[in-house]
KOLDREN-833689 format. One record per residue (C-alpha): residue number from 1; x, y, z; residue in one letter. Coordinates in steps of 0.2 Angstrom, whole numbers, plus 5000, padded with zeros to 4 digits. Last residue first. Layout:
KOLDREN-833689
- NUM  X  Y  Z  a .
...
END
This chain:
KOLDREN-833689
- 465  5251  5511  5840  x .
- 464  5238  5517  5845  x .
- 463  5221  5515  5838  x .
- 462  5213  5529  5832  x .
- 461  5211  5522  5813  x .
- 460  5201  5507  5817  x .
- 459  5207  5492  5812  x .
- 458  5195  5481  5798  x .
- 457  5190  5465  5802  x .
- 456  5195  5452  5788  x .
- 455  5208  5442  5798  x .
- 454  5199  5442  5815  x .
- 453  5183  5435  5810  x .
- 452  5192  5420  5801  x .
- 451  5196  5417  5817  x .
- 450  5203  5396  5814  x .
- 449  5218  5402  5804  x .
- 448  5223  5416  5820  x .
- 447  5223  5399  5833  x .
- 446  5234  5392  5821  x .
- 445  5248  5405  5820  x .
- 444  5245  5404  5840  x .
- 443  5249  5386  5840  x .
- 442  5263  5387  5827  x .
- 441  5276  5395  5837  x .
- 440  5282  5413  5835  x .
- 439  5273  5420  5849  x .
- 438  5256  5429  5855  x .
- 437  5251  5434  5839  x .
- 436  5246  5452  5833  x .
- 435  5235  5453  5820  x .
- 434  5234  5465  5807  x .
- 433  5219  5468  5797  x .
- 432  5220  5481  5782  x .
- 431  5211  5500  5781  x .
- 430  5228  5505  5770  x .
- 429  5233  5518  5782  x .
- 428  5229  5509  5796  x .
- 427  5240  5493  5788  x .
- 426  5253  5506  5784  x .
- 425  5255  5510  5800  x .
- 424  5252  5494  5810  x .
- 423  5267  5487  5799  x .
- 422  5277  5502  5800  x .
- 421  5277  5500  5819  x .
- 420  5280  5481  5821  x .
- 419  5296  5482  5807  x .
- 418  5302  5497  5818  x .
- 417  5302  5486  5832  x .
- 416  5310  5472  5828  x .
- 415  5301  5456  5829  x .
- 414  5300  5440  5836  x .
- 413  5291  5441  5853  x .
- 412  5276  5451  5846  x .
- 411  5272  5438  5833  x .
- 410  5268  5446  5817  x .
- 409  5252  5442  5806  x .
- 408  5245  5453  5792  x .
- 407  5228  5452  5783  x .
- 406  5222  5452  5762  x .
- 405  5240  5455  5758  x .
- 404  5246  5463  5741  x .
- 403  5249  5482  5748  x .
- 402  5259  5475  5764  x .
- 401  5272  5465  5752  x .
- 400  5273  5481  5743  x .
- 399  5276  5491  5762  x .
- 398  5289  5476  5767  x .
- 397  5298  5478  5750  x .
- 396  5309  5495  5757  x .
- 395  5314  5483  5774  x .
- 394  5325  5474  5761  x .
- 393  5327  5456  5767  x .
- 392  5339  5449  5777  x .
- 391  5335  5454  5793  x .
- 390  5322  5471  5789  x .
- 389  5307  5460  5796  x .
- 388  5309  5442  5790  x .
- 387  5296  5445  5776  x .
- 386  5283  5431  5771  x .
- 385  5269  5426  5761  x .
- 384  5254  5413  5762  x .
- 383  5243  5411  5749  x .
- 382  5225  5404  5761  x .
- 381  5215  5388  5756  x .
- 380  5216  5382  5775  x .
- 379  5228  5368  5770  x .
- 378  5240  5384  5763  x .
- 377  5239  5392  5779  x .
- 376  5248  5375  5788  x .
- 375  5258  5372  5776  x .
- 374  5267  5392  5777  x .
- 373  5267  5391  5795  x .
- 372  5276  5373  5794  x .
- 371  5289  5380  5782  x .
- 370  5292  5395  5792  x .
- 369  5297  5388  5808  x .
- 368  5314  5387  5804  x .
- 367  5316  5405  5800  x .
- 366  5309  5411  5816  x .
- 365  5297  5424  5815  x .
- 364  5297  5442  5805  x .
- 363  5281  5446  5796  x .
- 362  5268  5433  5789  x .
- 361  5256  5442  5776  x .
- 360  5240  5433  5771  x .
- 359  5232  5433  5755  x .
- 358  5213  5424  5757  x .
- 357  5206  5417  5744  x .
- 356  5201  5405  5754  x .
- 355  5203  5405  5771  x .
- 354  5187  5399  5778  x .
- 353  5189  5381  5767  x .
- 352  5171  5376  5774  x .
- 351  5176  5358  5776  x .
- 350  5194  5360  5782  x .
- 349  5193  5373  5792  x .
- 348  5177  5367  5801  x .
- 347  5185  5349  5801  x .
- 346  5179  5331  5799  x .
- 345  5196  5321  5801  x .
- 344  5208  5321  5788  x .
- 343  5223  5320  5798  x .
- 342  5225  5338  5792  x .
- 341  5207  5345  5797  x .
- 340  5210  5336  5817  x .
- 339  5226  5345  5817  x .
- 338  5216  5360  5814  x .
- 337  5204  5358  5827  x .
- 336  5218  5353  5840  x .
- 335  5227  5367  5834  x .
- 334  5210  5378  5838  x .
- 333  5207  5370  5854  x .
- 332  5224  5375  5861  x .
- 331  5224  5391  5855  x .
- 330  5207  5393  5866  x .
- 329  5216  5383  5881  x .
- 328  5231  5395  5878  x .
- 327  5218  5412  5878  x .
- 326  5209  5405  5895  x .
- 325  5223  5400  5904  x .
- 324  5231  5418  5898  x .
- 323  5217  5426  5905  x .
- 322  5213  5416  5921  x .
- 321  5234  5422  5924  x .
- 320  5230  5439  5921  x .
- 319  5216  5437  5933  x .
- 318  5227  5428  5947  x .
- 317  5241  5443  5945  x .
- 316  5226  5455  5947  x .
- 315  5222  5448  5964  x .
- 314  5240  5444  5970  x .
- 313  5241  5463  5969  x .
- 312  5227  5465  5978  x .
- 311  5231  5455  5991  x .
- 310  5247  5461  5994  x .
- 309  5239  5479  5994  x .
- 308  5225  5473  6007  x .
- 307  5243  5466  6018  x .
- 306  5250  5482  6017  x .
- 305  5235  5492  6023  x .
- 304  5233  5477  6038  x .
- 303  5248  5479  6041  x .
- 302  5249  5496  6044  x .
- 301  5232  5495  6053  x .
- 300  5243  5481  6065  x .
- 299  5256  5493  6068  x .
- 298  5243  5506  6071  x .
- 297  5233  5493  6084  x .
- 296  5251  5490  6091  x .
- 295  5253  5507  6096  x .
- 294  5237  5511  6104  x .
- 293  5237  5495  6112  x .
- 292  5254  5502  6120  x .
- 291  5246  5518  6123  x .
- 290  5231  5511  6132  x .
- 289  5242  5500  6143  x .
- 288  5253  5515  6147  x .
- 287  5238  5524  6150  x .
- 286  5231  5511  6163  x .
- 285  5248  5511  6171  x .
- 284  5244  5527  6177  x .
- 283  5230  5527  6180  x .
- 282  5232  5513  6194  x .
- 281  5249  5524  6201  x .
- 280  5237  5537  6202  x .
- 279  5223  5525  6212  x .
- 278  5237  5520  6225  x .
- 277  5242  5537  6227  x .
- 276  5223  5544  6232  x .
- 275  5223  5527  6243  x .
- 274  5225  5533  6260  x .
- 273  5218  5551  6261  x .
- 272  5229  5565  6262  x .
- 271  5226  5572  6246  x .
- 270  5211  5577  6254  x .
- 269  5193  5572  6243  x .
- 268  5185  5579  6230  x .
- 267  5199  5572  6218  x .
- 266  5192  5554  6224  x .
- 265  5178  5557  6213  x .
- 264  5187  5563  6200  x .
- 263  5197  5548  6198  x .
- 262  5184  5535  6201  x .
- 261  5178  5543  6185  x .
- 260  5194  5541  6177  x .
- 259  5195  5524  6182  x .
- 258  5179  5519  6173  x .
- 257  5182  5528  6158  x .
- 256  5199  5519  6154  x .
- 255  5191  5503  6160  x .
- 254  5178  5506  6146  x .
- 253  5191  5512  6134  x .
- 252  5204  5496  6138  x .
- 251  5186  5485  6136  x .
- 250  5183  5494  6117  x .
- 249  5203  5494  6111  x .
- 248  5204  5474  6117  x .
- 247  5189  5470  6105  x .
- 246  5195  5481  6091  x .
- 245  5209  5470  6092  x .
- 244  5203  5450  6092  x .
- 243  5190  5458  6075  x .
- 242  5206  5465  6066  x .
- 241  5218  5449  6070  x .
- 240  5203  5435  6066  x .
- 239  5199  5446  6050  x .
- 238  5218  5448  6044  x .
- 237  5220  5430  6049  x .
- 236  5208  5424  6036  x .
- 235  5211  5436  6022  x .
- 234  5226  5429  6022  x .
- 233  5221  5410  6024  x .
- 232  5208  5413  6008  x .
- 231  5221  5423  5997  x .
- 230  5235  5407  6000  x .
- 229  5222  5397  5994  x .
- 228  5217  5406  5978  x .
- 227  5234  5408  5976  x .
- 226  5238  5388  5974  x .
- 225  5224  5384  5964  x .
- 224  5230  5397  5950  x .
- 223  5246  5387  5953  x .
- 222  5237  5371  5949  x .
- 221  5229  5376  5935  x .
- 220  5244  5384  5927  x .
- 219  5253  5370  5928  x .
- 218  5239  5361  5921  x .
- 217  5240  5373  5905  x .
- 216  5257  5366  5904  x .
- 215  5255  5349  5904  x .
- 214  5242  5352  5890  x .
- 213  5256  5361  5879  x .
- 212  5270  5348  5881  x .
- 211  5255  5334  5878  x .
- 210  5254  5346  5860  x .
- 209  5271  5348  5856  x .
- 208  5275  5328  5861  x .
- 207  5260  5325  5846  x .
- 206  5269  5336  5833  x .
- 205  5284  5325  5837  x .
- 204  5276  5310  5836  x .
- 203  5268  5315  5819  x .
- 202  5286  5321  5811  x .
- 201  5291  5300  5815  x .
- 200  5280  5292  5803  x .
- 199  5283  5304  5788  x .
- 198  5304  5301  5792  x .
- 197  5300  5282  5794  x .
- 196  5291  5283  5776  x .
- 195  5306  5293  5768  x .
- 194  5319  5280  5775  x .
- 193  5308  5265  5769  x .
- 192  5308  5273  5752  x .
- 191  5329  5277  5752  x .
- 190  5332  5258  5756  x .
- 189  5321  5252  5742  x .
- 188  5327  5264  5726  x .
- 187  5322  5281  5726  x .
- 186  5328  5284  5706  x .
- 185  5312  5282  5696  x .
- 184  5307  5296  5710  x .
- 183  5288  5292  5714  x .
- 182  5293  5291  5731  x .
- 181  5302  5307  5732  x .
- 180  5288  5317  5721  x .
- 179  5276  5310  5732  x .
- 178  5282  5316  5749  x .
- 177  5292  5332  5743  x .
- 176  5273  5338  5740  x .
- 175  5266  5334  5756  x .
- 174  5283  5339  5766  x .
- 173  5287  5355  5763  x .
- 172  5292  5358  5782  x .
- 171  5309  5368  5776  x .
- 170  5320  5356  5785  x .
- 169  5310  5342  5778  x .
- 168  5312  5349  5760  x .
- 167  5329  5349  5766  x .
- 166  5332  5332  5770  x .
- 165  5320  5326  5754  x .
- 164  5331  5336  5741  x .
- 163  5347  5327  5751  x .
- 162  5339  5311  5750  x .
- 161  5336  5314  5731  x .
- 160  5352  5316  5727  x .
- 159  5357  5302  5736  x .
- 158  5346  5290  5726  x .
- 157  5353  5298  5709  x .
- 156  5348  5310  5695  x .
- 155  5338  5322  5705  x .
- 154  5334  5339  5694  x .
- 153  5316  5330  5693  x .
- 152  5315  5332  5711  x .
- 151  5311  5353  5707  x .
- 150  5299  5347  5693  x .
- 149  5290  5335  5705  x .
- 148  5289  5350  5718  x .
- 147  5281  5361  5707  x .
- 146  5270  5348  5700  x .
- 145  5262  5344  5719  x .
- 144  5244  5347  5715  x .
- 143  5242  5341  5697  x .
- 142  5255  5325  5698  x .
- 141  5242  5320  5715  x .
- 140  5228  5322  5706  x .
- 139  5235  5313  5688  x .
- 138  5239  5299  5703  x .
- 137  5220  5298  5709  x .
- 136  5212  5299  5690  x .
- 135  5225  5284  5687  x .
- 134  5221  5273  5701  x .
- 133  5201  5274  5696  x .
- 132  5197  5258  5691  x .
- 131  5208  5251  5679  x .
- 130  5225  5254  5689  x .
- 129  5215  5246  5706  x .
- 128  5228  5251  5720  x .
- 127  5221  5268  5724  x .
- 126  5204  5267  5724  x .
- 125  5205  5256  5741  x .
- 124  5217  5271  5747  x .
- 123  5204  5283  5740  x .
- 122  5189  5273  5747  x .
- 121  5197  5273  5766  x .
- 120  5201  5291  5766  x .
- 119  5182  5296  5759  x .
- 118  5176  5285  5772  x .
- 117  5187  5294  5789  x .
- 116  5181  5312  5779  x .
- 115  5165  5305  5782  x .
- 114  5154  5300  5766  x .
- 113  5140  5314  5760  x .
- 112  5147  5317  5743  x .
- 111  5157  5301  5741  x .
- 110  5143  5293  5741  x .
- 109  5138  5296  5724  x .
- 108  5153  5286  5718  x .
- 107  5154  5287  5701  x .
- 106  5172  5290  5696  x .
- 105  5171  5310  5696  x .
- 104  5163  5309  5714  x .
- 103  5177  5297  5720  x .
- 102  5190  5311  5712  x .
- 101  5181  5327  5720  x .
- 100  5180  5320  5737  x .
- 99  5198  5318  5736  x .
- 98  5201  5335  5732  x .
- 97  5191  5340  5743  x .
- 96  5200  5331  5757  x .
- 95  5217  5337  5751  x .
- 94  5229  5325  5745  x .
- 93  5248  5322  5748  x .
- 92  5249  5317  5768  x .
- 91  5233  5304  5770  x .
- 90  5233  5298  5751  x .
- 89  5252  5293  5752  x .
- 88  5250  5288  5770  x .
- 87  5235  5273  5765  x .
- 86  5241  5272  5748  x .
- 85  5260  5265  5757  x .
- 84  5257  5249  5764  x .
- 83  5247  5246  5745  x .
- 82  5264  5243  5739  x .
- 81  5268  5256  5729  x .
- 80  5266  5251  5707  x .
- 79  5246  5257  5710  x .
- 78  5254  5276  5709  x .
- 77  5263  5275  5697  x .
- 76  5282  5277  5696  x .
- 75  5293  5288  5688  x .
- 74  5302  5285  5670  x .
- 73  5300  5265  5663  x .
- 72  5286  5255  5667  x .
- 71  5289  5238  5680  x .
- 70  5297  5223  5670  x .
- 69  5287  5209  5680  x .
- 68  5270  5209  5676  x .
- 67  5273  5215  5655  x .
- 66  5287  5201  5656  x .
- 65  5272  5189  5659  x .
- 64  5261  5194  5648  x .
- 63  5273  5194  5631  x .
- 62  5281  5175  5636  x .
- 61  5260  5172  5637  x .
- 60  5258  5179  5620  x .
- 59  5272  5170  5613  x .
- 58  5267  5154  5619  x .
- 57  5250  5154  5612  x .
- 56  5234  5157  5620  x .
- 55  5223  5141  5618  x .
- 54  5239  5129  5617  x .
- 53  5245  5138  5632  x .
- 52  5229  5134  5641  x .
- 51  5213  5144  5643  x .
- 50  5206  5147  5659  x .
- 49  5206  5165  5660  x .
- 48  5208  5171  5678  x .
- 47  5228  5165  5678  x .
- 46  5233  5159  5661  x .
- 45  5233  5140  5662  x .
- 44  5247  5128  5655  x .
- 43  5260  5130  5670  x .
- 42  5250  5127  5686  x .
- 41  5251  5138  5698  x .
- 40  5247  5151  5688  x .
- 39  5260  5165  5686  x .
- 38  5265  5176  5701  x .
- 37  5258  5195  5701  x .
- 36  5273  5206  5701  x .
- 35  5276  5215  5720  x .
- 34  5271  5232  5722  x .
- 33  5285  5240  5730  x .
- 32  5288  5241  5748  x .
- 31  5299  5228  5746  x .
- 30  5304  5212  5758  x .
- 29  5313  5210  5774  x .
- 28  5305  5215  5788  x .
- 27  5289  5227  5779  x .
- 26  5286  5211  5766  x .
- 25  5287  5198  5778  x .
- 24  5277  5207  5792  x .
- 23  5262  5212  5780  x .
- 22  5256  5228  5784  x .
- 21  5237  5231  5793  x .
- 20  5234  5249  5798  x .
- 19  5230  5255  5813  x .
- 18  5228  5275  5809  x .
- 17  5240  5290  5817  x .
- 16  5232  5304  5821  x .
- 15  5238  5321  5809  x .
- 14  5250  5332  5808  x .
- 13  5262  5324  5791  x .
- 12  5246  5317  5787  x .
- 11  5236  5299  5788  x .
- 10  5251  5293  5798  x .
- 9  5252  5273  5796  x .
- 8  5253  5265  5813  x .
- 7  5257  5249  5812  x .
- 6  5247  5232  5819  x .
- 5  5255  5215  5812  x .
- 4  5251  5205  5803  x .
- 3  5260  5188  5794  x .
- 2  5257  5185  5775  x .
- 1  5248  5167  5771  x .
END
């Protein structure tokens, strides 16, 4: 009996990882590879048959056995993997429709209300059974992925094909340079395990992208918090200092008013009567008193102006800030939508195909990123086209390129400017869609995908630009 252990098999090049049981020995130090079926324990019965060699005849036996162990010439099939790899080879290479497609087509009704999680584990079941449905599932896969098959053919040695593989990886083709890689006739053992660990290892680093995003929202969060506070002890001590003095203006008035009727009446009498100088020298100081309360209540108004201005200030701040919270944390749903769609996971976009049809323009970016943008609209049924913006590429094809696209996206951030201007003209001239993204990442690419809304609405001539 085979040892087990627990490994995660990734279902798609950005999708969850699976638990997925693989036999120690044969991951350790053993073959990928289906292995040959064994001959019967005992020498004189055919496995499963029960006849002896007397029954069957030498020859036919000597012809049975070689047929087990010589695999078929040219690529591999499907059911000649190991069935380690069906469960990452259906995950990555095959749409959910298509696979719904093949189990209806080979009799299971099921199939047509199964889960996207059922539909994955019946095709990797379907996968290893040659006789019952193995071959439909790899003439799929040969369908879908002939371009790169034909580009790998060109391959004539294990290296070359590591190299093809590399920068098929660079470019983020990596569903179709998956199976034609594996099913390679010259991928030997070491080269498979080094496609299968690359496969495994993209999904981590799609799923660092996404915690880095989450942290980041909670950054904001706390920030956000942080102002609010600040606002509330402001606002505080503004009210304490206005209220403390108003209250000190009113009782210097009334002693104001008091003394200055004292005054008078004391006018009425001889200058020389004791006291009059005492009581000038009191209204005196009483002036200066008021004058200096006078002084520091404008100081304190001046302040108070500044500090209404501050606070305004930190007011609009806070809402842009709510606003872009708002706008990450809606990007942040849709790439979680859509990488639930590519791990094969039930999926708006994946189920109702929104995209389809659809011809959309990508200009400018960043060159590496391209790849990924360009998968990611072809998993929503859209044809993806690009133009860098005038940096290598002609600016004079950007209008043609414009004139064939359903919708045009650029991101803001990656862009020159007279790119960004001929492409909101000629699309108001046109009456097309453009959209605006945030940045050049693949979380506001993604965020467009899942707004079909957005792609099809028409701009409105007035606009500026």
């Amino acid at each position: 009996m085979y040892r087990y252990i627990q490994v995660e098999i990734t279902l798609s090049l950005m999708g969850r990882p699976v638990p997925h049981s693989i036999p120690l020995d044969l991951f350790a130090s053993g073959s990928l590879f289906s292995e040959p079926r064994p001959l019967a324990a005992r020498r004189d019965v055919w496995p499963g048959h029960g006849l002896t060699l007397q029954q069957l005849g030498e020859r036919n036996l000597s012809d049975r056995a070689e047929e087990a162990i010589i695999p078929a010439p040219g690529r591999r099939k499907l059911w000649d993997f190991a069935t380690n790899l069906h469960c990452s080879i259906i995950g990555t290479c095959l749409s959910t429709a298509e696979l719904r497609h093949i189990l209806i087509k080979l009799g299971r009704k099921e199939a047509a209300t199964a889960s996207e999680h059922d539909l994955h584990t019946s095709g990797v079941l379907v996968a290893s059974q040659r006789q019952d449905g193995a071959k439909l599932v790899h003439k799929a896969l040969d369908r879908r992925h002939r371009v790169a098959i034909n580009r790998f053919d060109k391959a004539k040695s294990a290296d070359e094909v590591r190299a093809m593989w590399k920068e098929a990886t660079q470019r983020g083709d990596i569903p179709g340079a998956y199976w034609a890689a594996l099913s390679h006739p010259a991928t030997d053992e070491a080269l498979l395990r080094e496609i299968f660990a690359d496969v495994h290892m993209l999904s981590h680093l799609v799923g660092a992208a996404n915690r880095a995003d989450i942290r980041r929202l909670r950054q904001l969060e706390s920030m956000n918090e942080e102002l609010e506070a600040t606002i509330r002890r402001q606002q505080d001590r503004l009210r304490n200092a206005v209220v403390s003095h108003d209250a000190t203006i009113r009782q210097l008035r009334r002693a104001l008013e008091e003394r200055i009727v004292e005054q008078r009446n004391s006018d009425a009498r001889p200058s020389a009567e004791p006291g009059s100088e005492i009581w000038a020298n009191l209204i005196a100081d009483l002036k200066r008193r008021l004058a200096t309360v006078e002084a520091r209540s404008e100081r304190f108004g001046r302040e108070l102006k500044e500090c209404r201005s501050s606070l305004d200030a930190e007011r609009i701040v806070r809402a842009e800030t709510e606003k872009r919270e708002t706008r990450l944390q809606r990007e942040l749903e849709q790439v979680e939508a859509g990488l639930t769609g590519l791990a094969g996971i039930d999926s708006p976009m994946r189920q109702a195909a929104p995209l389809s049809d659809l011809t959309l323009l990508y200009v400018g970016g960043k060159q590496a990123q391209i790849g990924h943008l360009r998968a990611l609209a072809e998993r929503s049924g859209a044809l993806f086209l690009h133009h860098d913006g005038g940096i290598e590429e002609r600016s004079g094809l950007l209008q043609g390129l414009i004139s064939r696209a359903d919708a045009v996206l650029f991101p803001v951030d990656c862009i020159s400017h007279a790119a960004m201007s001929q492409v909101k003209r000629t699309c108001r001239q046109s009456g097309k869609p453009f959209v605006p993204l945030r940045g050049g990442g693949l979380a506001p690419f993604c965020a467009a995908l899942n707004n079909p809304a957005v792609l099809t609405s028409r701009p409105l001539s007035s606009q500026g630009g």
